[in-house]
N, C-alpha and C positions, 0 to 999 in steps of 0.2 A: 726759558722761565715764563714769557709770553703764553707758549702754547699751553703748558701744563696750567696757568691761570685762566686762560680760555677754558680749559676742557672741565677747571672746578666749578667756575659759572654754570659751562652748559650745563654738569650737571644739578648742580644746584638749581636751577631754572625748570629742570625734568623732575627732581622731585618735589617742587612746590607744585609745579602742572600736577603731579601725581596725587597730592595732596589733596589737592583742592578737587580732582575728578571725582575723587573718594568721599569727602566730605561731601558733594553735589549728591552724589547720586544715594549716601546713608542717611540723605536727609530726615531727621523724626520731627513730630507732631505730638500731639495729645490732644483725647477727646473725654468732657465733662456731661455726665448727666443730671441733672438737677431739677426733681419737683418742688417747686418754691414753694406752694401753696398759695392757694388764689387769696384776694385782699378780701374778706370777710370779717365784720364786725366781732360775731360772735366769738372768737378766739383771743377775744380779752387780751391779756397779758404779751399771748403770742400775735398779737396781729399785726399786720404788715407794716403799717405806721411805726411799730414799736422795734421790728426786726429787718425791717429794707437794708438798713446800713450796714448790718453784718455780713446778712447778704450780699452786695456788693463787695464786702474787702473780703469776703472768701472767696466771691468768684473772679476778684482782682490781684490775692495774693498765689492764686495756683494758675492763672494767665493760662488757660489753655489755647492752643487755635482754637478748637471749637468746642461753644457751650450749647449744648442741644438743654431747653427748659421745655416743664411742664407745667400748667395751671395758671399761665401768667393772661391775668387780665389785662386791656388796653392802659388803663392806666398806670399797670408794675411793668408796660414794653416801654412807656411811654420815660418811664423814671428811669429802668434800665438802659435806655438809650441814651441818655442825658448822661452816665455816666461812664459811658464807656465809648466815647466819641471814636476809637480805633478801630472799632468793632463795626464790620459790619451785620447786617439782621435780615430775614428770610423768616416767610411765613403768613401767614393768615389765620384770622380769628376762626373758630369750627362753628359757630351757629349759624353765621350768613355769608362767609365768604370774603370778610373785611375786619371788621373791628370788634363784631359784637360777639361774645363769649370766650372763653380760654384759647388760648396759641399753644402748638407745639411747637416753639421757631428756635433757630439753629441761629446762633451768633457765631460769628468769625472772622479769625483778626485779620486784618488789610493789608500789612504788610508783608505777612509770609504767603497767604494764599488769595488765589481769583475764584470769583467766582465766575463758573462758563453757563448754567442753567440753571435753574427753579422751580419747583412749584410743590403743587401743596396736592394731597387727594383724602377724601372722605373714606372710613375704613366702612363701607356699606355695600351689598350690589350697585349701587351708581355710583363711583367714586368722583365724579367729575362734577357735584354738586353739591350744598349741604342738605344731611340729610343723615336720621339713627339706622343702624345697619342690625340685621338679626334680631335678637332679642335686647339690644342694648340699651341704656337707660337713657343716653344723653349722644347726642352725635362725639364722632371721636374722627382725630384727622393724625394724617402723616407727612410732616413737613421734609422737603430733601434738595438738596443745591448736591450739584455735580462741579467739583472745585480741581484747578491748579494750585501745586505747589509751586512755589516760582521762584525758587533757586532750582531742583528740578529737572520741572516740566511733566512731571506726573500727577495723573487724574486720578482721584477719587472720589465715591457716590458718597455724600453722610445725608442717614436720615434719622430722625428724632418724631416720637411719637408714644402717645399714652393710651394705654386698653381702658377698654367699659370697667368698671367697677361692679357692673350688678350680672351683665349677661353672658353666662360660660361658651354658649355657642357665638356669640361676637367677638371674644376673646379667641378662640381659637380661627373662626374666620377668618380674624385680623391677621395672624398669625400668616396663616396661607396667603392671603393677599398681598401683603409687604415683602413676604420671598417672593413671590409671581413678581409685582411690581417690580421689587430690584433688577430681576434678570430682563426684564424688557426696559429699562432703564440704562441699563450696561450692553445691554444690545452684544453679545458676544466681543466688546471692544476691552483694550488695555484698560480697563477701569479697576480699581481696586474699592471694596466697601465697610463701610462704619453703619453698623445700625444701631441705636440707643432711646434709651425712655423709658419710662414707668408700663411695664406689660401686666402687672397687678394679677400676676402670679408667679409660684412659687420653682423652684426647677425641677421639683415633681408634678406638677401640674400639666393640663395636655397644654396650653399656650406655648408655653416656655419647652415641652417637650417638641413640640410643633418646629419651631425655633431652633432647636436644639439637634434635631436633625441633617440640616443642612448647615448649621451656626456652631461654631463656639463661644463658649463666654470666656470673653477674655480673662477676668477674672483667672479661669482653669488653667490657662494656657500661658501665663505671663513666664518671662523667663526666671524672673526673681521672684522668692516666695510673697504674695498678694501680701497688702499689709492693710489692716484693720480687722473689722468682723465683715462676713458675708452679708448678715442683716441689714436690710437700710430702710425699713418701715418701725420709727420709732415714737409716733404718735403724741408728738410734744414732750414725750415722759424719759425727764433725764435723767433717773435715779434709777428707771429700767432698764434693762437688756433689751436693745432694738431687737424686732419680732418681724421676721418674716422675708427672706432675697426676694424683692418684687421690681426692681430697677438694676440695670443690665445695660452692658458696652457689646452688640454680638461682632464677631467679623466670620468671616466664611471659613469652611472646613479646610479648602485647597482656595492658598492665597499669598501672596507674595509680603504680606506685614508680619512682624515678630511683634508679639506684644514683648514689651519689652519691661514695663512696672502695673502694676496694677494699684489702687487704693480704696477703701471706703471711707470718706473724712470725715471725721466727728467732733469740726470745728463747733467750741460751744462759747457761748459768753453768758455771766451770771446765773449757772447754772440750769441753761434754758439754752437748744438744738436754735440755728436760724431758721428751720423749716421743719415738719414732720416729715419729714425724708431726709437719710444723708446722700450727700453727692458721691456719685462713683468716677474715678477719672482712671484713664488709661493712657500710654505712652509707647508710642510705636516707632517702629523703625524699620525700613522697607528691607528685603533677605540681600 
């Protein structure tokens, strides 16, 4: 009676070990992309003062590990930090290299992941400096930390970044240079990648086709059918049909992540978007 009790333990002991190996290594994530919209007066009704707090309890009620933002000035990092003490931040401002003008920075929670590297580059022939690239109207940058999972121990590259709005050849530039970047970033190693941001074009467009070649949008690819509209360029106007897929989750063609949900969220309050952009999130889980 001894033995046969022993041998339910052992097993039971083998399948919690099994359990739990399984659980370790299907570890999922999720990654948020979000153009908040820089804090400008002119947007009246909609301005920042008046929508920060929405802001926040959307990107606090969908808790991604990572929130890759666009358009945040020094002082919406400075607020955002304040409220999200779990979180850590990555990144630098695109006009000097510090503080002054828009961040594309990549927020990411502290508990589940590490970060192992950082930094930032200039989407221009000199990436290693600020500075407008092409024909672009304003410098434009790509923020990217190289992170552990840490139940794990698997690496992933995420980068977050926003294209020129005025220059088509910058835009597609960009395009080329964050695929070159990533693979010299991944240096032929175990790394798996998330790319995300406002590419401020369309998936017929050449950026996005650019992208598209070596990339899928997760969106395409989720195992469940995506849920919302594709659109996420809604331009304050809540009574309109969002106008235009110009923000994107990509991951590689051959890669070892399932997407596994996809969404576009069109959290509103009083009849009014927290942002002209909705957020895209995605939910993955390694194969």
């Amino acid at each position: 009676m001894k033995l046969i009790c022993k041998h339910k333990k052992t097993l039971l002991f083998a399948v919690i070990a099994l359990l739990s190996f399984f659980q370790m290594y299907a570890q999922t994530f999720s990654a948020l992309s979000y153009n908040i919209r820089l804090d400008v007066a002119s947007d009246g009704d909609n301005r920042w003062d008046v929508r920060k707090g929405q802001v926040v309890g959307l990107l606090r009620y969908h808790g991604a590990d990572f929130i890759g933002l666009q358009e945040v000035l020094h002082n919406q990092l400075l607020y955002l930090e304040g409220k999200f003490p779990d979180y850590g931040r990555i990144g630098v401002a695109r006009d000097d290299g510090k503080e002054k003008g828009e961040y594309s920075c990549i927020f990411y929670n502290k508990a589940s992941m590490k970060l192992l590297q950082e930094g930032t580059f200039w989407l221009a022939p000199t990436t290693d400096a600020p500075g407008k690239g092409w024909d672009a109207a304003l410098p434009r940058v790509c923020t990217w930390g190289i992170f552990q999972l840490k139940k794990s121990g698997k690496k992933i590259l995420v980068m977050n970044t926003h294209f020129d709005h005025v220059g088509k050849q910058a835009r597609l530039e960009s395009a080329k240079l964050i695929l070159a970047k990533s693979e010299e970033l991944m240096n032929g190693k175990k790394i798996e990648l998330v790319i995300m941001g406002d590419f401020n074009s369309t998936p017929e467009e050449a950026p996005a086709q650019a992208m598209l070649e070596k990339m899928d949008h997760a969106r395409n690819v989720s195992k469940y059918a995506p849920y919302g509209v594709a659109d996420t360029w809604n331009a304050f106007q809540f009574t309109k049909k969002p106008n235009r897929c110009i923000d994107y989750i990509f991951i590689p063609k051959i890669s070892q992540l399932q997407v596994e949900q996809y969404a576009t969220l069109t959290d509103s309050y009083d009849l009014k978007y927290p942002s002209d952009h909705l957020p895209v999130i995605a939910k993955f889980r390694w194969k």
